[in-house]
N, C-alpha and C positions, 0 to 999 in steps of 0.2 A: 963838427961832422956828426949827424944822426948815426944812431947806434945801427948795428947789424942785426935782424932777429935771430933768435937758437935755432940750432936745427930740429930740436922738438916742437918749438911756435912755428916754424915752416913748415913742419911735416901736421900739424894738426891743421892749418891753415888749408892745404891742400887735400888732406882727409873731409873737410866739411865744405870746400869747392868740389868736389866728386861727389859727394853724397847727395850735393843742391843739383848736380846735372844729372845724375840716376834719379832721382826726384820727378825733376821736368822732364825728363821721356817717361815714366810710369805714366803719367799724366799729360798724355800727348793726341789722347781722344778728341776728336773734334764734332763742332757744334754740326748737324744737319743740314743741309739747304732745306726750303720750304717745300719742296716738293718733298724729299727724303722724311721730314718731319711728319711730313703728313700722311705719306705709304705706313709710316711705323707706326704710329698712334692707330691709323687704322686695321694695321694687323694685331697690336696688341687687345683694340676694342673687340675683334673677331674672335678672337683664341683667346681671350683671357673671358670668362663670363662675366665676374665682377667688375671690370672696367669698362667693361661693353655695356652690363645695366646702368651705370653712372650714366649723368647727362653730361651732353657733347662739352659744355659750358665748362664741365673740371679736365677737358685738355689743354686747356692753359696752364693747368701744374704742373702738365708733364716734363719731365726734364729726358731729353734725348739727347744720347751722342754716337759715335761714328769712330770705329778702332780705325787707326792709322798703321798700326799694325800689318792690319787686312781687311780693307773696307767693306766686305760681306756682312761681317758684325756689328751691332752693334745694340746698346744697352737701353733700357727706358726705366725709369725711377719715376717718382713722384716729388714734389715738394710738399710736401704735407702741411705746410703754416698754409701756403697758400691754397690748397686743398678745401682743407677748415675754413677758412672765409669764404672763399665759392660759395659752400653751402652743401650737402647731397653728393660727396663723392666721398671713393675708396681712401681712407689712407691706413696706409701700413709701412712695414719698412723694406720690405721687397723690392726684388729688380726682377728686368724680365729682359730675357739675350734673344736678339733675333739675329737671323740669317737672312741672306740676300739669296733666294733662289735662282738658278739657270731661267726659269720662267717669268723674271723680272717683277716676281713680288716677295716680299716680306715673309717672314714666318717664324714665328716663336719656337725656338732650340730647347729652351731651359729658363727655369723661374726657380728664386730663390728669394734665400734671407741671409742667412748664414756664411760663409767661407765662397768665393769665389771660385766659379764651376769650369776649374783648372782640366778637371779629366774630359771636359766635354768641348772646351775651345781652344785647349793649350792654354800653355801656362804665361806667353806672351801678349794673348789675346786676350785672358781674361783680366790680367795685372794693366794692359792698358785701358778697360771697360771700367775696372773695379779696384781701382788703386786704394792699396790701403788693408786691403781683403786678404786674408789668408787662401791659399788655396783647398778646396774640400779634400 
């Protein structure tokens, strides 16, 4: 007859089963459609100056996602290795949060580095954008 576990090995068991599913909803942002991908790049190239002087060629590093949250928001990064090989583009370790307007375009909220811009998107919006991030 296989043993019984303790109810300290069950209770730690279910402690690190709960922490993997708060885990996967922190990180429940999703990827863009291509249209989506491409309203945001282009609003980030408009409103950000430095990524607008880059050439078109380093939006390929762009990495974009889409709060599930509330899909108004949503985040754009860069990948910086891939950045560097391009050639002639921005990198740093910034993000930059956009909003989805009433007038069905794009628009840059807030850009950062730092702690995740909890006072400006809520604290659920910005932990699904910026998992991982403290909030500012």
């Amino acid at each position: 007859m296989p043993a019984r576990p303790s109810p300290s090995a069950l209770a730690i068991a279910l402690a690190i089963l709960a922490a993997l599913l708060v885990a996967g909803a922190a990180m429940a942002a999703r990827p863009p459609t291509k249209a989506e991908r491409r309203a945001i790049i282009n609003a980030v190239r408009a409103g950000n100056e430095f990524v607008g002087a880059a050439p078109r060629r380093c939006d390929a590093a762009a990495r974009v996602r889409i709060s599930t949250v509330d899909r108004r928001y949503a985040v754009w990064t860069q990948d910086n290795r891939r950045a560097e090989r391009i050639g002639g583009c921005v990198v740093g370790d910034g993000y930059i949060i956009l909003r989805f307007q009433p007038n069905g375009r794009w628009r840059i909220r807030t850009q950062g580095s730092g702690g995740a811009p909890c006072s400006v998107t809520g604290v659920r919006i910005a932990k699904d954008l910026l998992p991982g991030l403290s909030c500012d």
